[in-house]
C-alpha positions in Angstrom: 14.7 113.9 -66.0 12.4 115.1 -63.4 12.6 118.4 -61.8 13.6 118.5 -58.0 11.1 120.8 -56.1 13.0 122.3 -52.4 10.1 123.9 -50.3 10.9 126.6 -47.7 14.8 125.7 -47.9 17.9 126.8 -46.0 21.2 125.8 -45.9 20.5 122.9 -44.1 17.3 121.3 -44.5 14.1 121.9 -46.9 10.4 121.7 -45.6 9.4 119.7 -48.4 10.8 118.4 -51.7 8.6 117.1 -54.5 10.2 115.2 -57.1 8.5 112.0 -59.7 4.6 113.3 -57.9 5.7 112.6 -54.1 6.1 115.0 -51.6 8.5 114.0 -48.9 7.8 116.3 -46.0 10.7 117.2 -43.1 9.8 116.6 -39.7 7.1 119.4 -38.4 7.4 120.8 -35.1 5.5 123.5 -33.2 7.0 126.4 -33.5 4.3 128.8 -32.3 3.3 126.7 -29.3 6.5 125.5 -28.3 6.8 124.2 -24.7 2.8 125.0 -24.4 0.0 122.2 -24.5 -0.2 119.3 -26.1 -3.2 119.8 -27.6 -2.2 123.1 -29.2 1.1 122.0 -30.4 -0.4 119.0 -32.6 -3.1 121.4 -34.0 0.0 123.7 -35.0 1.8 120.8 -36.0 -1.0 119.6 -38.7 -1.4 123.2 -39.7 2.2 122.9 -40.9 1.9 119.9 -42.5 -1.3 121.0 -44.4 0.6 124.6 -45.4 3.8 122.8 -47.0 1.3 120.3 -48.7 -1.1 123.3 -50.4 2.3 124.3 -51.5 3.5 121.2 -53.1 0.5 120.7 -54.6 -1.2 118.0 -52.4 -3.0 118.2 -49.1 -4.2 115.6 -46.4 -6.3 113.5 -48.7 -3.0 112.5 -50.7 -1.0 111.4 -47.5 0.8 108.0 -48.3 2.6 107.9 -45.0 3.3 109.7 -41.9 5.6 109.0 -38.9 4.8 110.3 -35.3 7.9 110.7 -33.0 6.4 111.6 -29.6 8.4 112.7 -26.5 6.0 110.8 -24.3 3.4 107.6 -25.3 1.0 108.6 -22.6 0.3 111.6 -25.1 -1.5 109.0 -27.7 -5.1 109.9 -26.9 -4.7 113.7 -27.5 -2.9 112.6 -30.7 -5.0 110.4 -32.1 -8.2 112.7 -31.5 -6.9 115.7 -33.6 -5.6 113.0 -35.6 -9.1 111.5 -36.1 -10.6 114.9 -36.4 -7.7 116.0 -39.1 -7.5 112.8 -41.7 -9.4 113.2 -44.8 -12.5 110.2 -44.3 -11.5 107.1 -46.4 -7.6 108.3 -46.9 -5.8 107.4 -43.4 -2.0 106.7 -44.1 0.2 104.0 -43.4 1.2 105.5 -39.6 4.2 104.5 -37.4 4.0 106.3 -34.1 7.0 105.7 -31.6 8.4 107.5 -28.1 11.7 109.5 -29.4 13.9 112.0 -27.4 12.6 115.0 -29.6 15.4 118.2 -30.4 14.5 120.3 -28.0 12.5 119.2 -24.4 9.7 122.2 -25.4 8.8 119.7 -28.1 5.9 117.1 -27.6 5.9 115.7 -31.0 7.3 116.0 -34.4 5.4 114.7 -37.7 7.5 113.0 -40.7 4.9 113.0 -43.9 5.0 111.5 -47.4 2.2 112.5 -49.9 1.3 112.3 -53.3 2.1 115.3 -55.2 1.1 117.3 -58.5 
């Protein structure tokens, strides 16, 4: 049987779990620049993802899938430049982006990620 990894756990949730060489990220947030720009809170928001990956033994170049909730559509271009800037060359993801009503209101986006895993 194969072991069942929880990253960064609580009670209710984990960060990550990596189980059969797949990391299945939570959704990421910003935590640090919550409420602030747009442009800060995806850059915090990657950061996050690329922290829980190093510690599930993958990172951005092993991304199979990632799902972008976003509080308002019109925030696309910021996105998808750090986005752009962020991917690994050659080893985009599949990518669903849709318009969500988010937790709180101080959240502009949230990031759901799947990734290959050691």
């Amino acid at each position: 049987m194969d072991e069942i990894r929880r990253i960064s756990a609580n009670p209710r949730m984990s960060g990550a779990v990596v189980h059969a060489g797949v990391a299945y990220l939570s959704g990421q947030v910003a935590i640090n620049h919550r409420g602030g720009a747009l442009a800060d809170q995806v850059d915090e928001v990657l950061a996050r993802i690329d922290a829980l990956l190093a510690e599930a033994g993958s990172d951005r170049s092993r991304l199979l899938t990632a799902t972008i909730m976003l509080s308002d559509m019109g925030a696309m271009p910021v996105l998808n430049a750090a986005w752009n800037r962020w991917i690994a060359p050659g080893c985009a993801p599949t990518r669903t982006s849709i318009q969500a009503v988010l937790a709180s209101p101080d959240y502009a986006l949230e990031i759901v990620a799947t990734a290959a895993a050691d």
